[in-house]
C-alpha positions in Angstrom: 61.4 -119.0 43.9 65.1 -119.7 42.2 67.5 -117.9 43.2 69.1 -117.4 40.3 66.0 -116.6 38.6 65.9 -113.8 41.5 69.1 -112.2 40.3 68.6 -112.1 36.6 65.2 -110.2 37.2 67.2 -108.1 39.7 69.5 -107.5 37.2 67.2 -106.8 34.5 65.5 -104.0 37.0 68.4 -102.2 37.2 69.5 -102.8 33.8 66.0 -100.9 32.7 66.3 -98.7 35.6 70.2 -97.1 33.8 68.6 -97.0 30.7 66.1 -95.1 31.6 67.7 -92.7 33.3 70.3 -92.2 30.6 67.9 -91.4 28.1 66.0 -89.4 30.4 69.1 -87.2 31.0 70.2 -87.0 27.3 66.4 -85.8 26.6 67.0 -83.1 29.3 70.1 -82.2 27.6 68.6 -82.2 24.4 65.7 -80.1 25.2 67.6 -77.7 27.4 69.8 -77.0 24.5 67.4 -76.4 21.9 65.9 -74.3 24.2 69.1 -72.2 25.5 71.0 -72.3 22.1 68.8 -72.4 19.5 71.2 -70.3 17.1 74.3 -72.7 17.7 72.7 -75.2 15.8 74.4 -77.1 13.6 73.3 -78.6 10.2 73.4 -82.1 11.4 71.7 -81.6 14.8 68.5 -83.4 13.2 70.2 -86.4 12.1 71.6 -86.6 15.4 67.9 -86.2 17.4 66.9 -88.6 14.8 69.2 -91.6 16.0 68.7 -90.4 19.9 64.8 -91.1 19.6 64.8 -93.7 17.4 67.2 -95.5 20.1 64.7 -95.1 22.6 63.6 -98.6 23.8 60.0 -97.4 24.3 59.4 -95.6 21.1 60.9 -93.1 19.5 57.9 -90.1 20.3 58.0 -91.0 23.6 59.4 -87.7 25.3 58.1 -84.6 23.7 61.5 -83.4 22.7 61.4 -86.2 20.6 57.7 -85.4 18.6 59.1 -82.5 15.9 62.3 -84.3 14.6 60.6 -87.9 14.4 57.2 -86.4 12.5 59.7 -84.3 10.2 61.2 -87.6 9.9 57.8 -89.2 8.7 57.4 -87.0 6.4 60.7 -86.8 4.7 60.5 -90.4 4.3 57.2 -90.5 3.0 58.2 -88.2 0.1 61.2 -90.1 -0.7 63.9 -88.4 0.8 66.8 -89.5 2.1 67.7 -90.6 5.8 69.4 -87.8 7.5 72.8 -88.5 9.1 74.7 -87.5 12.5 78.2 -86.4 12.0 79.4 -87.4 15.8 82.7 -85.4 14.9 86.0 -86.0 15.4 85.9 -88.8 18.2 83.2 -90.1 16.0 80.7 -92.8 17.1 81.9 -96.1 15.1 79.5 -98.8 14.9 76.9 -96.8 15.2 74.1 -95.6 12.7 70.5 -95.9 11.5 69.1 -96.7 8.1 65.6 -97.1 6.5 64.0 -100.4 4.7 61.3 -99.9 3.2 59.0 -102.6 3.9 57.2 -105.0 1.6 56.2 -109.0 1.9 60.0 -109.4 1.6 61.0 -107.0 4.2 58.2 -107.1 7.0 57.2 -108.2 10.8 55.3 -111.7 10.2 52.5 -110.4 12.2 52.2 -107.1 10.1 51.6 -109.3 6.7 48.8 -109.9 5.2 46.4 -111.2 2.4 45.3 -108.0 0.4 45.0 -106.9 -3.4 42.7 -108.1 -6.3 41.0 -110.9 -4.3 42.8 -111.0 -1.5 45.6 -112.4 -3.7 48.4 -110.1 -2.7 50.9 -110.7 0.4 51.6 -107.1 1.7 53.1 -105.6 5.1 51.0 -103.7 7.1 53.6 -101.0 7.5 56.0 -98.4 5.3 59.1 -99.2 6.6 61.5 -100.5 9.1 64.5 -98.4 10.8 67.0 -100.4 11.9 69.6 -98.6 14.8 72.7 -99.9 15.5 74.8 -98.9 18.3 77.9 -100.8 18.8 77.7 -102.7 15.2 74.6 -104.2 17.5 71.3 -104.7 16.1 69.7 -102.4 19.4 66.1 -101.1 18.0 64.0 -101.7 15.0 61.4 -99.1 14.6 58.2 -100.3 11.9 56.6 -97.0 11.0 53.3 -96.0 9.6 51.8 -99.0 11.2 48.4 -99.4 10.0 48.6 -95.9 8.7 50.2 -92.3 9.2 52.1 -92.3 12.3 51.9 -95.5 14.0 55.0 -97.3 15.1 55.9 -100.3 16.7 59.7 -100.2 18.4 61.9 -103.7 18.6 64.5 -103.5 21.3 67.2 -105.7 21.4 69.8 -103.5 23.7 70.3 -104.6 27.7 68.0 -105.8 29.6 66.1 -106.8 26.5 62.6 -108.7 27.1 62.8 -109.6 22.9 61.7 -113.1 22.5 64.2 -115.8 21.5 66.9 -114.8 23.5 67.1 -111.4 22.6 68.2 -112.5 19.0 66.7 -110.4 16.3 65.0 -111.9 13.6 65.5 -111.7 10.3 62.5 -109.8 8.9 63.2 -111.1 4.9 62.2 -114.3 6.5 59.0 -113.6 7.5 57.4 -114.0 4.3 58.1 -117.5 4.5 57.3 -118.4 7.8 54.1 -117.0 6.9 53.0 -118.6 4.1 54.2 -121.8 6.0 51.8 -121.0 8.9 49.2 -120.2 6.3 49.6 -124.1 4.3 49.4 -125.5 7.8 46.3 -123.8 8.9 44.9 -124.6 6.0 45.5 -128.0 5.6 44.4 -128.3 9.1 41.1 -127.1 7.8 40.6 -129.4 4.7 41.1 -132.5 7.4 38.6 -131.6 9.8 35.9 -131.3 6.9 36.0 -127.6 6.5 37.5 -125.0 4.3 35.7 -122.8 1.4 
């Protein structure tokens, strides 16, 4: 084996290895002082979980801490309202900040779209929306939710150490529509040559 190829995966390890021991010790923190100080609370609090779980490179209900603010989340979306926000205070947090698309066969993963509709006439998206969180003015997750129906999600990571596929570059997901009717002309030209085809 390479030894360069050696070091990046060494590299990647304990690239993985920091981040998931940061976000298991902001969790901690988190659920300790929900726990120990529920009353100093502050209006924005939920914003604030909100981004921290959503951030989460393995899903953002991942850690049980995580499971109330993300389903309230759900929910708030699904009746329409707004994206809660974090006030990170004085010092602030610039460059950093979630916000919610709602998907649609403009706005979608290519796999998640799909023939549906009067006759299968339709191109829809298999999910409600897409979250995109930045941290650093950084693309660093994209969380699709309700997947297939209530609840599901599928998390995009993009941050260090990133196993995202090409070169951890994110796509653009108001392309997908077109690269999947693309496939779709292809596939089914390569049916009408080979004799088949409805």
């Amino acid at each position: 084996m390479n030894l360069s190829r050696l070091y990046m995966n060494g590299w990647r390890m304990n690239a993985m290895r920091g981040i998931v021991r940061r976000w298991a010790l902001a969790l901690t923190l988190f659920a300790g002082t929900s726990v120990l100080a529920p009353g100093v609370a502050h209006a924005d609090d939920w914003g604030c979980q909100v981004l921290l779980c959503l951030s989460n490179p393995s899903g953002p209900e991942q850690y049980g801490a995580c499971v109330p603010p993300i389903e309230r989340l759900w929910s708030a979306l699904r009746h329409g309202d707004p994206f809660p926000t974090c006030d990170f205070g004085a010092g602030g947090s610039q460059g950093t900040s979630a916000t919610n698309t709602f998907a649609s066969s403009g706005y979608c993963r290519e796999d998640l779209l799909h023939w549906g509709g009067p006759e299968q006439s339709e191109l829809l998206c298999r999910a409600t929306g897409a979250i995109n969180v930045d941290i650093d003015n950084q693309l660093y997750t994209r969380v699709w939710w309700d997947v297939a129906g209530a609840g599901s999600t599928v998390t995009e990571y993009y941050g260090t150490g990133s196993t995202q596929v090409p070169s951890q570059v994110p796509y653009d997901p108001s392309q997908s529509a077109a690269l999947f009717l693309q496939q779709s002309e292809q596939q089914g030209g390569q049916s009408g040559q080979s004799g088949g085809g409805h």
